[in-house]
DOVOTI-107677 format. One record per residue: residue in three letters; x, y, z of N, C-alpha, C, O in turn. Coordinates in steps of 0.05 Angstrom, whole numbers, padded with zeros to 5 digits, always signed. Last residue first. Layout:
N
alaXYZXYZXYZXYZ;...
// end
This chain:
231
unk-00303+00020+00011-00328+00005+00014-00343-00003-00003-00364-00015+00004;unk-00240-00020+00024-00262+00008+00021-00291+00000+00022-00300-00020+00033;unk-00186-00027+00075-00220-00046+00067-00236-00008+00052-00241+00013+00063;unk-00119-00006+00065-00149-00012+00083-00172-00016+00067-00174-00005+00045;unk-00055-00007+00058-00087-00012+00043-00109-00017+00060-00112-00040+00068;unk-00016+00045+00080-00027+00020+00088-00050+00025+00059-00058+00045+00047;unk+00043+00086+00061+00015+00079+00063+00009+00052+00067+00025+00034+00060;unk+00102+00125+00065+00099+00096+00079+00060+00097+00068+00053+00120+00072;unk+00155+00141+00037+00133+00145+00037+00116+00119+00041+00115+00100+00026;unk+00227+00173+00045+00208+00152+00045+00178+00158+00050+00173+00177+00064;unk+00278+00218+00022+00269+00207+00044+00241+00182+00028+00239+00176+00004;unk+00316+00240-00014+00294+00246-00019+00273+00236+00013+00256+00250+00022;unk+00363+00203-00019+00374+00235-00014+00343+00250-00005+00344+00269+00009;unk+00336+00161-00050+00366+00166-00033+00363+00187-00041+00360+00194-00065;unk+00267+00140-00047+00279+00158-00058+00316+00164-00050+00312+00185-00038;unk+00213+00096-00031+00237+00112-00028+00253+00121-00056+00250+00112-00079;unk+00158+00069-00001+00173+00072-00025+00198+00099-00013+00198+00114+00007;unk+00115+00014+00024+00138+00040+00027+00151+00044+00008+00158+00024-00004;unk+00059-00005+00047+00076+00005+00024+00090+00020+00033+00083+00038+00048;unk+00023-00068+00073+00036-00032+00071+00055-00025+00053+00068-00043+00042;unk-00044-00085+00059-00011-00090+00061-00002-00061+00064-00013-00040+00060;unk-00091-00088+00073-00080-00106+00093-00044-00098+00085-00024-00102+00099;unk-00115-00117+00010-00130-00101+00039-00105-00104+00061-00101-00127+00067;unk-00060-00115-00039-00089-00121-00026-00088-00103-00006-00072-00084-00002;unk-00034-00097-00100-00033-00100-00073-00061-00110-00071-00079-00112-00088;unk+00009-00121-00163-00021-00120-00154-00017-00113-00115+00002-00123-00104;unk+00068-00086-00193+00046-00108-00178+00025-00100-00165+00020-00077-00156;unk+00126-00069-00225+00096-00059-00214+00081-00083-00209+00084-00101-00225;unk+00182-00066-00244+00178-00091-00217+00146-00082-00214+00138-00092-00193;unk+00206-00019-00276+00194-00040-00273+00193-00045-00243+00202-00031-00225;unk+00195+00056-00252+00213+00040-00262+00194+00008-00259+00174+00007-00244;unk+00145+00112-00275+00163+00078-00257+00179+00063-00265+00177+00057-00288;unk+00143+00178-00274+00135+00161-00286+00147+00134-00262+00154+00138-00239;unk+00130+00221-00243+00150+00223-00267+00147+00191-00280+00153+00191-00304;unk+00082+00279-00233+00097+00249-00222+00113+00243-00252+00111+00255-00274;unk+00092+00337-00213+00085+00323-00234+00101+00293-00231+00125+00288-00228;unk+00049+00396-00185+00059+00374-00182+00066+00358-00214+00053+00363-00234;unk+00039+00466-00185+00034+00439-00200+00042+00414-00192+00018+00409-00198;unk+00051+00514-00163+00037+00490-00136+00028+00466-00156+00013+00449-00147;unk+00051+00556-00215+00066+00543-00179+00042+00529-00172+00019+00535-00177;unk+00036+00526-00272+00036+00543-00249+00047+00543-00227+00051+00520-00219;unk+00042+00517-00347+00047+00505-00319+00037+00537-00301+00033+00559-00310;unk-00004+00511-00400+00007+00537-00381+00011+00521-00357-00009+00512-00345;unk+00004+00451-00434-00007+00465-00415+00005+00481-00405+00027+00474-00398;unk+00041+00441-00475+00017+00432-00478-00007+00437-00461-00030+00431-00467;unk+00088+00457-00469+00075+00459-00499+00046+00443-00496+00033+00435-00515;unk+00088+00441-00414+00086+00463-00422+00090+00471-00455+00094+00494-00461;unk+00123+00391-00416+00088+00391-00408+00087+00408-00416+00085+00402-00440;unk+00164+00386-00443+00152+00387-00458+00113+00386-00450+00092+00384-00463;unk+00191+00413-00393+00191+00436-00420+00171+00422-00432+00152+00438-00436;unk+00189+00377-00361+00174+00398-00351+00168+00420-00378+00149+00436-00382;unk+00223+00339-00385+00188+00336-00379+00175+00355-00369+00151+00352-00365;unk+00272+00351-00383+00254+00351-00408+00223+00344-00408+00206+00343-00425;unk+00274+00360-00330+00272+00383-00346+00257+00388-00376+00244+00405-00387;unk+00278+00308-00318+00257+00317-00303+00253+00358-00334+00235+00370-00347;unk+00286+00267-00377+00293+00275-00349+00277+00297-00342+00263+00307-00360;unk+00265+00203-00409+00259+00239-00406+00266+00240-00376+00258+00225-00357;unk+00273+00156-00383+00276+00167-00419+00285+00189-00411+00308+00195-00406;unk+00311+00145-00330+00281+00151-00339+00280+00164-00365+00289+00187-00366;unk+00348+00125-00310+00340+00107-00325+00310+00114-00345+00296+00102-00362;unk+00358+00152-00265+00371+00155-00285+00369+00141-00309+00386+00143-00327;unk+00336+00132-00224+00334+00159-00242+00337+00156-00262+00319+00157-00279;unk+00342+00057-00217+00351+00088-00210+00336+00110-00229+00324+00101-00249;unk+00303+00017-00168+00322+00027-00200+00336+00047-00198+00342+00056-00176;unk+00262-00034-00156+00293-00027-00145+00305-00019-00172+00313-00034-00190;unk+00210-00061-00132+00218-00042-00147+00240-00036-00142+00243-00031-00118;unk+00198-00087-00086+00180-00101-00106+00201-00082-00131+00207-00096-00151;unk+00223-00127-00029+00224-00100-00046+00212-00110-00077+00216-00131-00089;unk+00180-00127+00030+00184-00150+00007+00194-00124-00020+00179-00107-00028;unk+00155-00098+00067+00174-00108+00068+00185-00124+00050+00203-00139+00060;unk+00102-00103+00050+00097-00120+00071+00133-00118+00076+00142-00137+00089;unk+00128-00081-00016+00104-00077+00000+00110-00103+00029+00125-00122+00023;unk+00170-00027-00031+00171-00047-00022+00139-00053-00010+00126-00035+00002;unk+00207+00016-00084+00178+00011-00059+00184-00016-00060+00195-00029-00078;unk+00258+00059-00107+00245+00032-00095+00222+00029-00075+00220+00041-00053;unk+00319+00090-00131+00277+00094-00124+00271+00067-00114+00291+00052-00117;unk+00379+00115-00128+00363+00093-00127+00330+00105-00123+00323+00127-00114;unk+00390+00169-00170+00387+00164-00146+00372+00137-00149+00356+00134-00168;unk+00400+00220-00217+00414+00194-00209+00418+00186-00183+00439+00191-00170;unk+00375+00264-00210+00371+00246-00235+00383+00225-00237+00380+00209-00255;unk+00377+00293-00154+00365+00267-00161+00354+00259-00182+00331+00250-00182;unk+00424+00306-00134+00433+00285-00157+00414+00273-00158+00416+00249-00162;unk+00407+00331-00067+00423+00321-00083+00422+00300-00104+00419+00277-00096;unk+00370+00381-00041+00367+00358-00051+00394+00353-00072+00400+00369-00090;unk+00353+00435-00014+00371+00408+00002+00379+00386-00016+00396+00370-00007;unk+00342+00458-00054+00370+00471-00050+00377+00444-00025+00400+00435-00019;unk+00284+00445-00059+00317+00437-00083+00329+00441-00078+00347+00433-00094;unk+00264+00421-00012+00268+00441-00022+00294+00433-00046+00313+00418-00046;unk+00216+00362-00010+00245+00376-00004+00253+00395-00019+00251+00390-00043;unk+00164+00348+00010+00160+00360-00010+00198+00374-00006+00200+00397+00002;unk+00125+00288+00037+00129+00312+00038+00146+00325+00029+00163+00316+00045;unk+00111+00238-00005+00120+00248+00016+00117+00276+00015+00109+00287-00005;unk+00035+00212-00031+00064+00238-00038+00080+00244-00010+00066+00254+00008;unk-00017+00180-00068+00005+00188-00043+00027+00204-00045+00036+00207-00067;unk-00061+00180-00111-00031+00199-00111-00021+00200-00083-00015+00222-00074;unk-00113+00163-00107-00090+00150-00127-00071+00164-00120-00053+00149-00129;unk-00154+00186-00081-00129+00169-00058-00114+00158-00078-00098+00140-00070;unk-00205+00167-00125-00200+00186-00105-00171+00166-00092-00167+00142-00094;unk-00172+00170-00199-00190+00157-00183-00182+00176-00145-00164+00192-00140;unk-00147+00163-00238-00149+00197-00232-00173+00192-00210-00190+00210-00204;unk-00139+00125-00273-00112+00133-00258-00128+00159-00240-00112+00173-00227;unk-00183+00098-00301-00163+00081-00283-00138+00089-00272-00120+00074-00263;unk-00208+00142-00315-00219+00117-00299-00195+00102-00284-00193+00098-00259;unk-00165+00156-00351-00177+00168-00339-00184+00157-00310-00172+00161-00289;unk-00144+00140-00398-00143+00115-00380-00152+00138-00357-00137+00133-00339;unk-00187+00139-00472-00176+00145-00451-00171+00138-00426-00191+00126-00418;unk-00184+00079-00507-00201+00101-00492-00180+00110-00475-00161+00096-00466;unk-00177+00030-00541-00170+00057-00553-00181+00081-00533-00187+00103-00544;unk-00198-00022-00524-00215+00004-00543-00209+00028-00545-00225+00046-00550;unk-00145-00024-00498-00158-00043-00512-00175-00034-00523-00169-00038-00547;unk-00145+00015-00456-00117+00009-00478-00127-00007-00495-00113-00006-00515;unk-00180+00006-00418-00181+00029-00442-00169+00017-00454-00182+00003-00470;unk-00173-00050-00401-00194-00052-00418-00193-00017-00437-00202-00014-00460;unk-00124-00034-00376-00125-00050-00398-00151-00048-00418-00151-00044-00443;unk-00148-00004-00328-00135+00003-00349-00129-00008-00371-00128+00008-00390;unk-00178-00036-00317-00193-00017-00323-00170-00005-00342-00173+00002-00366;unk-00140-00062-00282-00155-00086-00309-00169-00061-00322-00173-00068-00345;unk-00108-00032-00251-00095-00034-00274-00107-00055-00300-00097-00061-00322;unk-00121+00027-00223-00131+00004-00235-00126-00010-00253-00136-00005-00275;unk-00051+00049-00192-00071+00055-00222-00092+00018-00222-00082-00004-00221;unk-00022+00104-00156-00042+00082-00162-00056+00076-00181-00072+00092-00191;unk+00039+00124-00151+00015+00124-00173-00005+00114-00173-00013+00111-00197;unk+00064+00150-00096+00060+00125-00110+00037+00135-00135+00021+00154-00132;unk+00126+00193-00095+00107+00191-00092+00098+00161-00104+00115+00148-00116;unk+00174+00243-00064+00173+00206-00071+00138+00209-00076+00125+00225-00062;unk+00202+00301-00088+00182+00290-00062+00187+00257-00079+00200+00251-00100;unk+00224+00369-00092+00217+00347-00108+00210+00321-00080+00214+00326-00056;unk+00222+00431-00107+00241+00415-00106+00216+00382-00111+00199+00377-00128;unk+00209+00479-00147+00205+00487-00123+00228+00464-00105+00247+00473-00093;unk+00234+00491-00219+00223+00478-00190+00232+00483-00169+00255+00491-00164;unk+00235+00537-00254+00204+00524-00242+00202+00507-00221+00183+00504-00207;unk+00291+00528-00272+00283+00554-00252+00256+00545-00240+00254+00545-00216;unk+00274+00483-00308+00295+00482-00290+00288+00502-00260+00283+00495-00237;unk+00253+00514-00348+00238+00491-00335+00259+00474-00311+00253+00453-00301;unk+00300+00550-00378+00266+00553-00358+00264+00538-00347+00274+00542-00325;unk+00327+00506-00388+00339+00518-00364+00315+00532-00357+00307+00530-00333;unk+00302+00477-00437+00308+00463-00406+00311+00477-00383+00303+00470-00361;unk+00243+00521-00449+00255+00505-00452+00276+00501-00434+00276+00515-00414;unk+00169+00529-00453+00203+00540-00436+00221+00512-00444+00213+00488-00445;unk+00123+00540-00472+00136+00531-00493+00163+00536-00469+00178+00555-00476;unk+00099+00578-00408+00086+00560-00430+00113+00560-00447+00128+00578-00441;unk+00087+00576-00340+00094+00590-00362+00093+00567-00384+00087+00543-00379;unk+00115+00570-00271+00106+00567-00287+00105+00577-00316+00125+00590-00320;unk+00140+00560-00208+00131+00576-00225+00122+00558-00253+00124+00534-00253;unk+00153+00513-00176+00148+00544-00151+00135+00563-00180+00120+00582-00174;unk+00134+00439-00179+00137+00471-00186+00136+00502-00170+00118+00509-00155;unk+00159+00384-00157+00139+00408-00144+00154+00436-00155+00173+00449-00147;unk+00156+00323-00180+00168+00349-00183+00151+00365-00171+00127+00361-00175;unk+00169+00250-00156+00147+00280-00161+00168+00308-00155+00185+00313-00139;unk+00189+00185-00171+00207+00211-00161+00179+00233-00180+00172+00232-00204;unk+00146+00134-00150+00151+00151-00174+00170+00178-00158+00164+00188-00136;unk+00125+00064-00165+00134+00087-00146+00143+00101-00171+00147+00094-00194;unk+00061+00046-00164+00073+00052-00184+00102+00078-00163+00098+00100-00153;unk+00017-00009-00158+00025+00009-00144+00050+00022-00167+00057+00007-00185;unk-00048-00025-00173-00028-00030-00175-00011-00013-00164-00025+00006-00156;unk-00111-00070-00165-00090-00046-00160-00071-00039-00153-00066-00042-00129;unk-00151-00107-00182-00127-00104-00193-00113-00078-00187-00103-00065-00206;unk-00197-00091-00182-00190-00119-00173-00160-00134-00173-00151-00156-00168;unk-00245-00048-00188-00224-00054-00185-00220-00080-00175-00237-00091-00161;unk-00290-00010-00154-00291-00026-00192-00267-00027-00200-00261-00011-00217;unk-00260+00028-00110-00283+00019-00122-00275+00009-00154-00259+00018-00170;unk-00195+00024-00083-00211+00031-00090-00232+00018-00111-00225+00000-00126;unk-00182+00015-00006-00180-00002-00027-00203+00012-00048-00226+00015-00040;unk-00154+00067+00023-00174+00057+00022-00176+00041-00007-00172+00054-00028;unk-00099+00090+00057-00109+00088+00034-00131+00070+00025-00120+00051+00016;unk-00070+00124+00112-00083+00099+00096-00102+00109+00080-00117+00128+00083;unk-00014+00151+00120-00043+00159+00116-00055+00136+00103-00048+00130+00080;unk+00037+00164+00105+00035+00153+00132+00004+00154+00135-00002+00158+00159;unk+00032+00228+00072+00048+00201+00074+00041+00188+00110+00040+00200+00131;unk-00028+00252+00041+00002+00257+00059+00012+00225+00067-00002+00205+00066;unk-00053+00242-00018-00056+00223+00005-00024+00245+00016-00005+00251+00002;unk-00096+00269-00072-00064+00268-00057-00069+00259-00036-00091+00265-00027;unk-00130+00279-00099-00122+00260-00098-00104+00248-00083-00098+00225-00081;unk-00149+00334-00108-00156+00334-00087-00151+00283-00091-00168+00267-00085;unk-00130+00343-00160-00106+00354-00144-00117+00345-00115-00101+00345-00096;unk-00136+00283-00214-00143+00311-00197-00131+00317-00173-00120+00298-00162;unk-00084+00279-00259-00100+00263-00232-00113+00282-00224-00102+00303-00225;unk-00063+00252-00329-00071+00277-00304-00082+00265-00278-00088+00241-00277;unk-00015+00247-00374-00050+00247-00366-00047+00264-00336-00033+00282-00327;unk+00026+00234-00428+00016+00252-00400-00012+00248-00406-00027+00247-00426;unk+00077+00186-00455+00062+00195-00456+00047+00214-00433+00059+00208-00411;unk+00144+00164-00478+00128+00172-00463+00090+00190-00462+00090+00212-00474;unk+00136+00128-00540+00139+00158-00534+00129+00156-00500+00106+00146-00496;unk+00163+00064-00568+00134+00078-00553+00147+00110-00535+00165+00108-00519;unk+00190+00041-00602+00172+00048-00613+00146+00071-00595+00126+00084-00601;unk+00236+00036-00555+00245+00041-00577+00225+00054-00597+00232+00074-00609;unk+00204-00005-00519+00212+00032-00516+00224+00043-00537+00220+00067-00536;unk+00145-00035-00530+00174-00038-00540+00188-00007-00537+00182+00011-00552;unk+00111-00068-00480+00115-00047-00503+00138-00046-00514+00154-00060-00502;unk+00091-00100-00436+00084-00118-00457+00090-00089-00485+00076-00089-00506;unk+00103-00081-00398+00078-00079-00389+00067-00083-00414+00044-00077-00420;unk+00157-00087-00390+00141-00106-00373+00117-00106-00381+00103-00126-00377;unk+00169-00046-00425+00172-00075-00436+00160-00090-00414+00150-00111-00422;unk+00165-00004-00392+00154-00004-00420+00150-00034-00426+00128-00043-00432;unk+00207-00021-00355+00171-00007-00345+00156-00018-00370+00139-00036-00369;unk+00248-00013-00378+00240-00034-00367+00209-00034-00362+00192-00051-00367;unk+00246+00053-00393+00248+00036-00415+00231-00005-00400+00212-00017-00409;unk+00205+00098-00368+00229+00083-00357+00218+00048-00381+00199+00032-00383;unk+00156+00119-00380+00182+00136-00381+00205+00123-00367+00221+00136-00354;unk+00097+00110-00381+00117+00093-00407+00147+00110-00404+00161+00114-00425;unk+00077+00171-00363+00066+00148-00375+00090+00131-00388+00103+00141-00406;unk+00073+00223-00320+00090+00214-00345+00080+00183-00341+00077+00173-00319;unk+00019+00274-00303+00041+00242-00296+00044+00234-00324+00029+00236-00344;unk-00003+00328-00256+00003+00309-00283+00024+00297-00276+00041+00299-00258;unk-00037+00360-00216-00025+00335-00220-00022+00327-00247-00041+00320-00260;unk-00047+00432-00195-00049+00407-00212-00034+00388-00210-00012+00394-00200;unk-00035+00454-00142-00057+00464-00169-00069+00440-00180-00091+00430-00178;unk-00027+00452-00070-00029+00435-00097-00048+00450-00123-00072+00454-00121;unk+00017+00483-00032-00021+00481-00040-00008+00460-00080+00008+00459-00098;unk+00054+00462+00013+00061+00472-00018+00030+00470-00025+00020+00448-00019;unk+00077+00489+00082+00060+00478+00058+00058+00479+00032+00060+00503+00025;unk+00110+00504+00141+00097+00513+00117+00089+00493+00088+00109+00486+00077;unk+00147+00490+00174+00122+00488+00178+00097+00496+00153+00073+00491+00152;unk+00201+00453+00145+00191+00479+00164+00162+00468+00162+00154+00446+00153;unk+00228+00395+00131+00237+00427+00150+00228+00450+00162+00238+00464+00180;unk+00187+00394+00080+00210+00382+00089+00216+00411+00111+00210+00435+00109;unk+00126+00413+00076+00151+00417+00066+00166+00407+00087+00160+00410+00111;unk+00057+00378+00059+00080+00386+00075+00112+00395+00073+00125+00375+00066;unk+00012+00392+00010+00030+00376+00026+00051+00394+00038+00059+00416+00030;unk-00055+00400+00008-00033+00411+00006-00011+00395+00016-00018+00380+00034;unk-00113+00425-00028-00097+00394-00024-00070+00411-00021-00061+00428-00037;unk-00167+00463-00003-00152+00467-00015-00120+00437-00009-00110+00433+00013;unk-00234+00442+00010-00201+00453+00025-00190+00437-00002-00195+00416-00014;unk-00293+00469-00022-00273+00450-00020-00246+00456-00006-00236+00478-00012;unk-00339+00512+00002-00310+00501-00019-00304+00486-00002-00306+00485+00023;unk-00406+00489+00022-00382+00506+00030-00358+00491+00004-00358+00469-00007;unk-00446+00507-00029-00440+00489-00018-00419+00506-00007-00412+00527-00016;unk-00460+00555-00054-00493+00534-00057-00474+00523-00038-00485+00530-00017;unk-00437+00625-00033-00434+00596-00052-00458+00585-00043-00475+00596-00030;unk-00438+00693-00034-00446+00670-00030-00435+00646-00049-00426+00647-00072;unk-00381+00736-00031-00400+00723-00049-00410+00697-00036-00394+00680-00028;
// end
């Protein structure tokens, strides 16, 4: 069949160990899912539900890949995050389904405009604009679950210029990875090659042109990006 334009390549990241690749479907992300997080960012966790939004799938940065400072922004923030990589999918599953669905799991950053984001949260709008932007989703490359050890209880941490900005654990995250996979799926048919960032622990801050980021994971490995000048 003809097309008007050539398609788009398909967003894929790298698997730990072999040569082979995970194709990306979708991106969704947990919102407000680490209690400190909540209260830095002026909420009370006790009153506030994690919440999900989305990124588009051609968002994804491979690790060690500069990242371009993004447009109508002035304020961008970095967000580390333990990412789930689905091998299946399916709808209402509950924990031990949503258990069998993953493929294994990766370090990723969130990038979020974070005055754009205020200004939704402030007229009630959706934060769209300020999370689903191009190069918001860096992501290491992608460890099989069968290498991966305890990671609902593992330090996470990014550092920018070398300076550690974030230092927590897993285990701190409201909702664990299962209960966030069951309760995306009351709300979307999951699929293999989904991704789903899990949300941040506190310490989040502003970067500039010029700095580098590294974030980590124990047991999971590290995800290194620069900020470079956009246009």
């Amino acid at each position: 069949m003809e097309t008007v334009f050539a398609s788009h390549q398909q967003a894929v990241v790298p698997v730990v160990g072999t040569t082979a690749v995970f194709p990306v479907h979708r991106i969704y992300c947990v919102g407000q899912n680490y209690g400190a997080h909540v209260r830095e960012m002026g909420g009370d966790p006790t009153k506030t539900q994690p919440v999900f939004f989305s990124k588009p799938s051609d968002a994804i940065v491979i690790n060690d890949s500069p990242v371009s400072y993004p447009m109508a922004t002035a304020n961008l923030h970095f967000e580390a995050e333990l990412v789930v990589a689905l091998k299946h999918g399916g709808v209402r599953l509950d924990a031990e389904q949503a258990q069998a669905c993953i493929f294994g799991y990766g370090v990723g950053v969130d990038f979020t405009r974070r005055d754009l984001q205020a200004n939704c949260k402030a007229k009630g709008q959706p934060w769209d604009i300020a999370k689903g932007f191009d190069q918001s989703a860096p992501v290491s490359a992608i460890k099989p679950l069968a290498d991966c050890n305890n990671v609902g209880s593992a330090r996470i941490w990014l550092s920018v210029d070398d300076v550690l900005k974030q230092d927590a654990n897993t285990d701190d995250m409201i909702l664990d990875v299962p209960s966030i996979v069951a309760e995306l799926s009351t709300y979307f048919e999951l699929k293999a090659g989904d991704l789903i960032f899990t949300g941040t622990p506190s310490g989040v801050d502003a970067v500039s042109v010029g700095n580098c980021i590294r974030a980590g994971i124990d047991g999971l490995g590290e995800l290194k990006v620069n900020i470079m000048e956009g246009e």
